[in-house]
LUMLUM-941777 format. One record per residue (C-alpha): residue in three letters; x, y, z. Coordinates in steps of 0.5 Angstrom, whole numbers, plus 500, padded with zeros to 3 digits. Last residue first. Example, Ala and Ser with C-alpha at 12.3 -4.5 7.8 and 13.67 -1.06 7.14 Angstrom:
// LUMLUM-941777
SER527498514ALA525491516
// end
This chain:
// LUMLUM-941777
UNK513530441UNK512528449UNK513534452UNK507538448UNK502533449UNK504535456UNK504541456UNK498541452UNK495537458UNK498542463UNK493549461UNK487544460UNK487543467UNK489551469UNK483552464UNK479546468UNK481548475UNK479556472UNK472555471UNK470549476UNK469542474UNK463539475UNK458545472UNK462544466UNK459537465UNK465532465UNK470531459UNK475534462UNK477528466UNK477522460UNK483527457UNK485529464UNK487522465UNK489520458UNK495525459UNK496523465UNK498516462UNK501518456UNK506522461UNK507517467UNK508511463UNK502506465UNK504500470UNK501494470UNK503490476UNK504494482UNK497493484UNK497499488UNK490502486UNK493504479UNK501504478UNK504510474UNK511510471UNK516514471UNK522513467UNK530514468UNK532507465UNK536504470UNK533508477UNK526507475UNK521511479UNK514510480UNK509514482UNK503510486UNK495511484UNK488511489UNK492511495UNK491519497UNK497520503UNK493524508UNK499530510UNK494535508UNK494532501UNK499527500UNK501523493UNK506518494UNK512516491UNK515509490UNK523508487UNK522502483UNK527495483UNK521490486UNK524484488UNK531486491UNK529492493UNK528500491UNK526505495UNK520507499UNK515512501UNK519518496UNK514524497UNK509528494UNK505534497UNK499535492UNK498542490UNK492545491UNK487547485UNK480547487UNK475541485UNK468542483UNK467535485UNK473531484UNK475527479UNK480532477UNK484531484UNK489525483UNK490525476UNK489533477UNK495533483UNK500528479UNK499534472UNK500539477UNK505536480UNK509533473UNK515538472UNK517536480UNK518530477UNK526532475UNK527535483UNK523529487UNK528524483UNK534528483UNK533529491UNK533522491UNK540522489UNK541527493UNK540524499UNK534525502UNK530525509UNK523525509UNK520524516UNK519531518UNK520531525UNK512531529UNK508536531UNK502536535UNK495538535UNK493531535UNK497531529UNK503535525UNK508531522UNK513536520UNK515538513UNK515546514UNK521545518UNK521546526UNK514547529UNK515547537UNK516543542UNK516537539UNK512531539UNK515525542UNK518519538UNK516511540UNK521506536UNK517501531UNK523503526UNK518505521UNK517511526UNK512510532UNK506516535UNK503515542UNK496512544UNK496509552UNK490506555UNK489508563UNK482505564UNK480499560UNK477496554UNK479503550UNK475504543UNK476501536UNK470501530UNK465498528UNK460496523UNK454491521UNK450493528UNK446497526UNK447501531UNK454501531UNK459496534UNK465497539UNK471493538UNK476493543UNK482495546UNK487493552UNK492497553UNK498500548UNK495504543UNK500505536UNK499512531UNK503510525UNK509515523UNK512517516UNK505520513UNK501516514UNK502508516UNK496504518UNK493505525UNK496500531UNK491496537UNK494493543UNK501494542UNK506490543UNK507486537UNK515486536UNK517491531UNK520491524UNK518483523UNK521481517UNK517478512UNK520480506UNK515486505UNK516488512UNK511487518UNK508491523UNK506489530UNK500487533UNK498484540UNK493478540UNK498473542UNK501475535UNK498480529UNK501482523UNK500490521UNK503491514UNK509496512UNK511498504UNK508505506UNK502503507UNK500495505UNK494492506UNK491488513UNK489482509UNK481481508UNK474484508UNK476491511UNK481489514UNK484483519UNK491482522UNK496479518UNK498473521UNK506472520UNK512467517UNK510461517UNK514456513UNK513453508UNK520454505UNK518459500UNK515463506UNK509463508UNK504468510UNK497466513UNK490469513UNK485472517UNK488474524UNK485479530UNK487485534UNK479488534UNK479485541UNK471483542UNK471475542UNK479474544UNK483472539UNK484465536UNK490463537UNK495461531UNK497455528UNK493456521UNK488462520UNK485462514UNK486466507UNK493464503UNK500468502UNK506466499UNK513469500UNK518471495UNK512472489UNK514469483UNK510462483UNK510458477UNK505456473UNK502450472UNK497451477UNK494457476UNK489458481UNK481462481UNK480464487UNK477464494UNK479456495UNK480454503UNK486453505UNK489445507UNK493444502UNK499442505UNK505448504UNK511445500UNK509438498UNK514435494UNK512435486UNK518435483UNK517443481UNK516444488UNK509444492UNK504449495UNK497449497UNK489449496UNK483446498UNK477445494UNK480441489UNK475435491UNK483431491UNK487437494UNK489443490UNK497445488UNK499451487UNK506451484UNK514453486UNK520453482UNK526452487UNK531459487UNK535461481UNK530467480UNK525468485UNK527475487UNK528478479UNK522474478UNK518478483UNK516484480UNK513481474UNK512487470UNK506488464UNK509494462UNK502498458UNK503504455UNK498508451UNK493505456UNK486509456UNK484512463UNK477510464UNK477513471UNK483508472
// end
């Protein structure tokens, strides 16, 4: 966390509150312990253990998480040499049952923007929910990661295309006529508009999209009592930046509480790119926030203390880092912070 230091630390199982009451499940590895699966609790085989070992599993520990992901490809198609639309790993449900493959990022599993994923099936993508739910159908031939509300889908046939080194590639048309449209969460295609409508819309190649954030006043409490912390949230996220200037993030609620993980989840933007490196979290219960690192959802820092140790550790930089005026307007916030919380 940039050297963050934790004043207060939850260590929150997030999905015990959905796996409650249900069957205790456990992984399990094969007889050269080089494959690995699931059972119950009275030892039945629940997913056989036919996926290699990438890590270190617990085995007597019970699994919290609604549904269990493993790497490899189990009853799947193998894509097409070049297409870019391909599966890495499995992901079941509690059952054993498969419930979709996600496609391919980086060096593993697709991630999860805006609380959806690509999955991938008969070389198509489509997006996927936390549970598992399919929000759209796999139509497309090649779909960017959710921003800003909208996620860019191309309907065609893609492919990969290597650089010269050959290591990296990128995704480009594999024949004439390929169609590239903007979908909302609900996979449903929106047209651009006319004109620019609200200060909010979605504006992308060189059109504009309706805002897709819409409050109810609940909501509009939530976003209202953070507006205390912008600053604050702008320099957990911007501070580190090389002679930085102070502009407002934009933050939005990005998904709601549900049955396994009880937070509201905001999101930081900067032109109208969402920022990963942190999340805000809201618990409607007990009325804090909270912040999580890297989206990992599982140590969450109380959001006063922990900006406070972000600008600290920020603060410390060379002057020639941080510019005049940002590190006055810093400063500024970090003893409205410390003052806040006496």
């Amino acid at each position: 966390m940039n050297g963050m230091r934790i004043f207060m630390t939850l260590i929150f199982s997030c999905c015990c509150l959905f796996s409650k009451g249900q069957d205790q499940l456990y992984y399990v590895l094969n007889a050269d312990s080089n494959r690995v699966g699931v059972r119950d609790e009275k030892g039945t085989i629940i997913i056989p253990p036919i996926h290699n070992v990438y890590h270190d599993y617990v085995l007597d520990v019970p699994i919290d998480d609604p549904f269990i992901e493993f790497m490899g490809v189990v009853g799947h198609e193998d894509a097409e040499k070049d297409s870019p639309a391909f599966a890495v790993s499995t992901v079941y449900d509690r059952k054993g049952n498969i419930l979709y493959y996600p496609q391919f990022f980086d060096n593993g599993s697709d991630y999860w923007s805006e609380g959806l994923r690509r999955y991938v099936e008969k070389g198509k993508i489509g997006f996927v929910n936390f549970f598992g739910d399919k929000i759209s159908p796999a139509n497309w031939g090649f779909a960017l990661p959710f921003n800003y509300g909208y996620a860019t889908v191309y309907v065609g046939k893609m492919k990969k295309q290597y650089d010269t080194g050959g290591e990296h590639w990128f995704v480009v048309p594999a024949e004439a006529g390929v169609n590239e449209y903007i979908i909302n969460r609900h996979g449903v295609r929106v047209d651009p508009l006319q004109e620019r409508q609200d200060p909010k819309d979605y504006f992308y190649n060189g059109a504009y999209y309706p805002n897709p954030f819409q409050y109810n006043r609940e909501e509009l409490m939530i976003l209202k009592k953070l507006k205390q912390f912008e600053k604050a949230i702008t320099f957990l996220f911007k501070l580190n930046s090389h002679q930085y200037e102070f502009m407002p993030l934009q933050l939005e609620i990005v998904e709601k509480p549900n049955r396994y993980f009880p937070f509201y989840v905001i999101g930081a933007y900067e032109e109208q790119r969402r920022l990963d490196d942190y999340e805000i979290l809201f618990d409607e219960k007990s009325g804090d926030f909270y912040i999580s690192q890297w989206v990992s959802r599982t140590e969450l820092v109380s959001l006063n203390e922990g900006l406070i140790s972000s600008i600290e550790d920020n603060l410390q930089r060379g002057m020639d880092y941080i510019k005049p005026e940002t590190r006055k307007l810093a400063e500024q916030e970090l003893l409205k912070l410390k003052t806040n919380g006496k």
